[in-house]
N, C-alpha and C positions, 0 to 999 in steps of 0.2 A: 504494500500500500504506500507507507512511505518510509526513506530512508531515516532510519533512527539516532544518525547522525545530524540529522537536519537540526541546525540552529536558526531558532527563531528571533533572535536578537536581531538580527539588521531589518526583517519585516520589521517587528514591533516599535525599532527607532523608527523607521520610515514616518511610522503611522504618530507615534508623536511629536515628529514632525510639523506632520500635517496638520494634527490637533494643535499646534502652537501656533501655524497658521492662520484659525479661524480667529473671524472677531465678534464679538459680540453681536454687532449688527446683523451676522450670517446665520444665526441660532437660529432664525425660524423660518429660515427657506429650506426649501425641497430639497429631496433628494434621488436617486433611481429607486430608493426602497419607496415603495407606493402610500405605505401609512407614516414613515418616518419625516418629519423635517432634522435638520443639522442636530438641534439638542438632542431628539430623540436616540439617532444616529449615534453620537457621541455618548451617550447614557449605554446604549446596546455593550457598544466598544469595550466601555468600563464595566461593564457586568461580565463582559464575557470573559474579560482579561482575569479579572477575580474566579470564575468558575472553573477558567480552564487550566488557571495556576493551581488552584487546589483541585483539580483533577489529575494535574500533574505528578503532586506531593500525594495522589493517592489520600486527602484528607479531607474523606467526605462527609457531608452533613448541606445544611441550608443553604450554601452556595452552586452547590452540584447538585442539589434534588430540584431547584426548583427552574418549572419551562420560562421558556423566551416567553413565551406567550402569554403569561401571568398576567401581565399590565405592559400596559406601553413603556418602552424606559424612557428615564430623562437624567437629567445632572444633579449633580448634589453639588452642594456647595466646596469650592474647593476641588474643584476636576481639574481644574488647569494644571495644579502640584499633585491630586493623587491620581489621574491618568495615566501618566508617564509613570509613578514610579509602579501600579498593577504592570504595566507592561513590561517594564523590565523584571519585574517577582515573574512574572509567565516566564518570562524567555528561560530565566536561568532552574525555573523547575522543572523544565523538557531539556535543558542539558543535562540531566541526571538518566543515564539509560534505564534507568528503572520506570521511568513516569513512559517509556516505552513496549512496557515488558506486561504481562496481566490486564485483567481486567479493570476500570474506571465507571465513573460514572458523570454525566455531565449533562445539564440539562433535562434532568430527574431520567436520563436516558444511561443503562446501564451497555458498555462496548468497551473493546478492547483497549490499550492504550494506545495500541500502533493507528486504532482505525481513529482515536480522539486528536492524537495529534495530527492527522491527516486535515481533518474537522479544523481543528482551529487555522492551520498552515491557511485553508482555501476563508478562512473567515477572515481574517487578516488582509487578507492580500485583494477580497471581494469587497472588503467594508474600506479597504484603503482606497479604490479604485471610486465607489461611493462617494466618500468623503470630500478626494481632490477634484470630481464633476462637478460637487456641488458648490464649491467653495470656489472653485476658479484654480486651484492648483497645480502645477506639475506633477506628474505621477509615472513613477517606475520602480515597480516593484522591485524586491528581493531576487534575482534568476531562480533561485532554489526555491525558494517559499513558491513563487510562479510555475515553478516544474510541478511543485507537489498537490498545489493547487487546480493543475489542468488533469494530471493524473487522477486524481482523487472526483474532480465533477464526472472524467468520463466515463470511470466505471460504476458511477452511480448512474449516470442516463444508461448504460447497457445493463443496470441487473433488472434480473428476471422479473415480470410485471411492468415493464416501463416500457410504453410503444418505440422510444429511439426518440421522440417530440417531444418526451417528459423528463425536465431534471428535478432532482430534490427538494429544488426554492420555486417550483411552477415549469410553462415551456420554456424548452430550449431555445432564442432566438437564432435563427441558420445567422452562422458566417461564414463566409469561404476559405475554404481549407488552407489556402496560401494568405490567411490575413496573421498581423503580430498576433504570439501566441498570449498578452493579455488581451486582445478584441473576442479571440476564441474562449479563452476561458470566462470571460463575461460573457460570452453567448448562450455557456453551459449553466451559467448559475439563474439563466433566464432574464435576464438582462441588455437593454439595446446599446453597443460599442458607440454608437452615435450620438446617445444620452446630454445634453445640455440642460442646464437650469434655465427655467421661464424666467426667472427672477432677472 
């Protein structure tokens, strides 16, 4: 699924990055995620980064049992300093081969570790892509986190049950085989490479 060597630290700076990019004023416009504007977007980020670090550390409870889906996320006070530093706590709890090895749980979804870290690598690198459309930024992923990411949507559009036009986040949008391989893997996550903000 993915390589277990895969370090998530240069995604996860990326992506605080980009969070240190947004300004206030950006918080309440859109984004390719259809229910999220920017705050909510950035609330997801910060949840997921907490869930998926102690999915990491194997140290589960209230952070790992409960869905995306519970409520819409949003910001808590003080994201600007504890965003970045959840992100960095994820990164360095998937450099432990252990948060690779066994079973996990994450998003009250109990799976392997190999297949959680696969999960986050394509969340990261899909919400990062998010993020810099919405916000006006430059964006170029991690290669690795991007490798593992494109692996990871395609053999979820090909498992059993899935017409080939269905990925995991809704339809697949077609893009041509010879497009960059982030237009492709934003394709897979159902998502349009051409995506701009109204705003």
């Amino acid at each position: 699924m993915t390589d277990p060597t895969l370090d998530l630290g240069p995604q996860a700076r990326i992506i605080a990055r980009l969070a240190e990019g947004v300004t206030d004023a950006q918080l309440a416009d859109g984004t390719p995620c259809p229910r999220y504007a920017v705050r909510h977007l950035l609330g997801h980020l910060a949840g997921l980064s907490v869930a998926f670090r102690d999915a990491g550390r194997k140290d589960l409870g209230v952070t790992t049992d409960t869905s995306p889906d519970t409520a819409l996320p949003d910001l808590r006070p003080g994201w600007r300093e504890g965003l970045p530093t959840a992100l960095d706590e994820l990164a360095e709890a998937w450099r432990d081969p252990r948060a690779w090895t066994g079973m996990t749980r994450a998003g009250g979804v109990d799976l392997p570790g190999e297949v959680a870290g696969a999960v986050v690598a394509d969340e990261l690198v899909v919400h990062g892509w998010d993020l810099a459309r919405a916000t006006g930024q430059d964006y170029a992923p991690d290669p690795a986190a991007l490798e593992a990411a494109h692996t990871f949507l395609l053999a979820a559009a090909a498992e059993p049950g899935r017409d080939g036009g269905e990925g995991i986040f809704g339809p697949v949008v077609p893009v041509p085989s010879d497009a960059p391989l982030l237009d492709r893997t934003v394709g897979l996550s159902g998502r349009d490479p051409g995506w701009t903000s109204k705003a």
